[in-house]
C-alpha positions in Angstrom: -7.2 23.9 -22.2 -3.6 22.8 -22.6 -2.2 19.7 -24.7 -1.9 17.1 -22.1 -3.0 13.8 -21.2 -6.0 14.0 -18.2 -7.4 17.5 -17.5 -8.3 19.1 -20.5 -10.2 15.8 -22.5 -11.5 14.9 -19.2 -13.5 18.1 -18.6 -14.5 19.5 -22.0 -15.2 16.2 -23.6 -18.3 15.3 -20.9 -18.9 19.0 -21.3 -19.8 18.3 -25.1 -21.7 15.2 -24.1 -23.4 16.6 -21.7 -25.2 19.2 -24.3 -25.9 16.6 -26.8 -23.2 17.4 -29.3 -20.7 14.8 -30.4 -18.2 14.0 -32.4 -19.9 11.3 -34.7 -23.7 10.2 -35.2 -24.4 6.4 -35.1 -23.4 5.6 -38.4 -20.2 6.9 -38.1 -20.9 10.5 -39.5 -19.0 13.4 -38.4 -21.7 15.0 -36.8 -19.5 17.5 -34.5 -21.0 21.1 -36.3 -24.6 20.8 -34.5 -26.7 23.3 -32.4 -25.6 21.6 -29.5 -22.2 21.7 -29.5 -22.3 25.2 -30.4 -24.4 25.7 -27.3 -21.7 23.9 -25.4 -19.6 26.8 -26.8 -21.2 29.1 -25.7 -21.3 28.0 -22.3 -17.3 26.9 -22.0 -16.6 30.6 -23.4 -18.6 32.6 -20.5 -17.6 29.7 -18.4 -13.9 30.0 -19.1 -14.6 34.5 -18.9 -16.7 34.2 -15.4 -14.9 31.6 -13.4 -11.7 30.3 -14.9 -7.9 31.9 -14.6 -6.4 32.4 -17.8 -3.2 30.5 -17.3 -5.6 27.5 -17.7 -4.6 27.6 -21.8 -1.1 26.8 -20.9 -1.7 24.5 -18.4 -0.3 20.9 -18.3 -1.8 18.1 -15.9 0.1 19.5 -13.0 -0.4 23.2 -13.0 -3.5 23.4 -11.3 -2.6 21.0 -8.6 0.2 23.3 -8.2 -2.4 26.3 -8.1 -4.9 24.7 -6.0 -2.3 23.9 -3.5 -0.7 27.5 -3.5 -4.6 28.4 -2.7 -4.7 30.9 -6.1 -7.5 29.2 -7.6 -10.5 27.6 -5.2 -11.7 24.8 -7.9 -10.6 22.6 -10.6 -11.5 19.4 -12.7 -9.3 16.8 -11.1 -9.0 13.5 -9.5 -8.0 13.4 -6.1 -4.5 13.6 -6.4 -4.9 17.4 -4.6 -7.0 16.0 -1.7 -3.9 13.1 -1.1 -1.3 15.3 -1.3 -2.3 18.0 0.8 -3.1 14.4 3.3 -0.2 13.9 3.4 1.6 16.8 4.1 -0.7 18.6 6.0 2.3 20.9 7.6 2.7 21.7 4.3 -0.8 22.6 3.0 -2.8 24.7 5.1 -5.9 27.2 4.3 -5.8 30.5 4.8 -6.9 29.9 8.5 -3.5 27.8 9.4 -5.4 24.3 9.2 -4.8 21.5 7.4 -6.0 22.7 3.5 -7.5 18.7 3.2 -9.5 19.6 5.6 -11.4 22.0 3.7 -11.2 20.0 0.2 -14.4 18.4 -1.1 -15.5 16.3 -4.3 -18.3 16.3 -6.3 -19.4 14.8 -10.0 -19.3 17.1 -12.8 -22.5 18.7 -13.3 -25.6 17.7 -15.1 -25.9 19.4 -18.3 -29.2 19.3 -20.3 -28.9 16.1 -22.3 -27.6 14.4 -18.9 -24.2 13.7 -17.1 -21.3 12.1 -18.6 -17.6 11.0 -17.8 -14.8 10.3 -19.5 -12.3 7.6 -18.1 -8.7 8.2 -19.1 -8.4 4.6 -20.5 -5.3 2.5 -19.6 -4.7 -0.4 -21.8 -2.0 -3.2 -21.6 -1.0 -5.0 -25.1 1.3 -7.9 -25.5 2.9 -7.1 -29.6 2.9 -9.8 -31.7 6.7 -9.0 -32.1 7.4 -10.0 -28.9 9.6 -12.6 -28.5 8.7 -13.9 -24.9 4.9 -14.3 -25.6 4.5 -17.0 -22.8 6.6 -15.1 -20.1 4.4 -12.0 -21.1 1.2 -13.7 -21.1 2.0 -15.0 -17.6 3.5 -11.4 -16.1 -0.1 -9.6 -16.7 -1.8 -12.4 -15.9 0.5 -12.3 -12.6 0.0 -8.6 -12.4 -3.5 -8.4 -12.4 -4.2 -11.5 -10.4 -6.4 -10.4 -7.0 -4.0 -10.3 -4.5 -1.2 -7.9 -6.7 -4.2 -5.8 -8.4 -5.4 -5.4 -4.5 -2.2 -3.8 -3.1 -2.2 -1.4 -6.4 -5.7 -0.9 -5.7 -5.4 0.4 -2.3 -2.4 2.3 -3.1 -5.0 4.8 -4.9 -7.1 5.2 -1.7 -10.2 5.4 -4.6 -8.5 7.6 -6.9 -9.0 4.7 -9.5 -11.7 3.2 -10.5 -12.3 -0.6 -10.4 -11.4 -1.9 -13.5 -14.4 -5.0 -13.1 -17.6 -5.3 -10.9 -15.6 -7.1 -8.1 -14.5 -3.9 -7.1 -17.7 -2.0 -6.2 -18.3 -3.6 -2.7 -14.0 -3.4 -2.2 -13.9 -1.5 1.7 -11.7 1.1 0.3 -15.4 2.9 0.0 -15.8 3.4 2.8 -12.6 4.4 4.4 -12.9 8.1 3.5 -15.9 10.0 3.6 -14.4 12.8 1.1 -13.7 10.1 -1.5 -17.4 9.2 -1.4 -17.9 11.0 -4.7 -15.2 8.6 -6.7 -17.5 5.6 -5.4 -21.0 6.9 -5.8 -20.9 9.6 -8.5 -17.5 8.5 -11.1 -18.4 5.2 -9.9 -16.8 2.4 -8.4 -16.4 1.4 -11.7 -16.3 3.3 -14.3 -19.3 2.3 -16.7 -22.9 4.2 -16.1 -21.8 7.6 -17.4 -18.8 7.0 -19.2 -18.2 7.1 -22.8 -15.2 6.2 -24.7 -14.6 4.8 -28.5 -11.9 2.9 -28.9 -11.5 3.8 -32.8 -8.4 4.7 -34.3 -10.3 7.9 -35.7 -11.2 8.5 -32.1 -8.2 8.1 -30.3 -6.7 10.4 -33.6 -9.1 13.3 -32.9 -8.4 13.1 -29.0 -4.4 12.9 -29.3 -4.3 15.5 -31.3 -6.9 17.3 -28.9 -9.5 18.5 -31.9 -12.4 18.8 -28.9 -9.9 20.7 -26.8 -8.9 23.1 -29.2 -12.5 23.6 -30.3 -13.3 25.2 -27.6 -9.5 27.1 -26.6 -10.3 28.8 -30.2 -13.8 29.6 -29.3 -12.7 31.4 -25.7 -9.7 33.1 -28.3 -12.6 34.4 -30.2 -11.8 32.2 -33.7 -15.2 31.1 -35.2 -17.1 31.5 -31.9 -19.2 34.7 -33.2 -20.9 33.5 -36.1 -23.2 30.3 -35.3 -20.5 28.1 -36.0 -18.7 25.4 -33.8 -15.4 26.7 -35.0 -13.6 25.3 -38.1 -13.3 21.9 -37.8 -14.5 19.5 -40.5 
């Protein structure tokens, strides 16, 4: 629930979806106040009281990476930056047992909720200004840079943390090289298009930079405009 970059849109924004609610109706409506985003409310709040430690509001991207790793919380939304970590350094991460904590890590999609399962994919975007002065040499570096054979060592840098950015990645054998890393391929998938949503609207990417979703819900576990049928106080 904290103001940074992955977690907290990543989670609560397919949490939203995943209810039905939204942020705006097909024609461009704000049509965030509904029945079911309040019923996605309602669920982050006792989800957030049952299961969740309160630092979580404070949190940044890294804080419960650090937490899983110091084995004081057992779960978390999060790519597998955890699970390669604790690969690497397996002297250095260990469960409660004295063996290797990757060992005992597993992945899994976030859940279905009941208007289906959603993602949403942290978008990355390269743009070439028209103020640039060196258009050609800058037309030619990502051209370069995202060529096959430079994409490919990136791409297996990330062991299957990333997603392929085209189709040609789906059959790439970094699959299959990892059986814990099956969900990124099967369930997130291999590329990231079947469940995800994204807008690429400047009143979109507005609303998410100045987390208005994330917030929603933070005030609603705060108790601000959770107890009286309404979303909270966003128009």
């Amino acid at each position: 629930m904290g103001h940074s970059f992955g977690d907290p849109p990543s989670f609560w924004y397919p949490l939203l979806w995943s209810y039905g609610g939204m942020e705006v109706d097909k024609g461009g409506k704000i049509a965030l106040n509904s029945k079911e985003t309040i019923e996605s409310v309602k669920f982050g709040v006792a989800f957030w009281k049952d299961c969740c430690d309160e630092g979580g509001l404070a949190w940044d991207d890294s804080s419960n990476n650090r937490a899983f790793l110091a084995g004081t919380i057992s779960s978390t939304e999060n790519g597998a930056s955890i699970y390669l970590v604790s690969k690497r350094e397996p002297d250095k991460y260990q469960s409660e047992k004295g063996t290797p904590l990757y060992q005992d890590i597993l992945h899994s999609a976030l859940p279905k909720g009941p208007a289906g399962k959603f993602s949403y994919q942290l978008p990355h975007t390269n743009m070439l200004m028209g103020y640039c002065k060196q258009q050609d040499a800058a037309r030619k570096f990502l051209a370069w840079i995202h060529s096959k054979p430079v994409y490919q060592a990136w791409f297996d840098s990330q062991a299957g943390y990333s997603v392929g950015a085209t189709t040609v990645w789906e059959n790439d054998p970094i699959w299959n090289n990892d059986p814990v890393m099956a969900p990124f391929s099967h369930h997130r998938p291999r590329r990231a298009v079947p469940w995800l949503r994204w807008s690429p609207r400047r009143k979109a990417a507005e609303a998410l930079s100045k987390y208005i979703i994330v917030d929603m819900y933070a005030k609603a576990v705060h108790g601000h405009g959770g107890g009286r049928g309404r979303a909270v106080g966003y128009k």
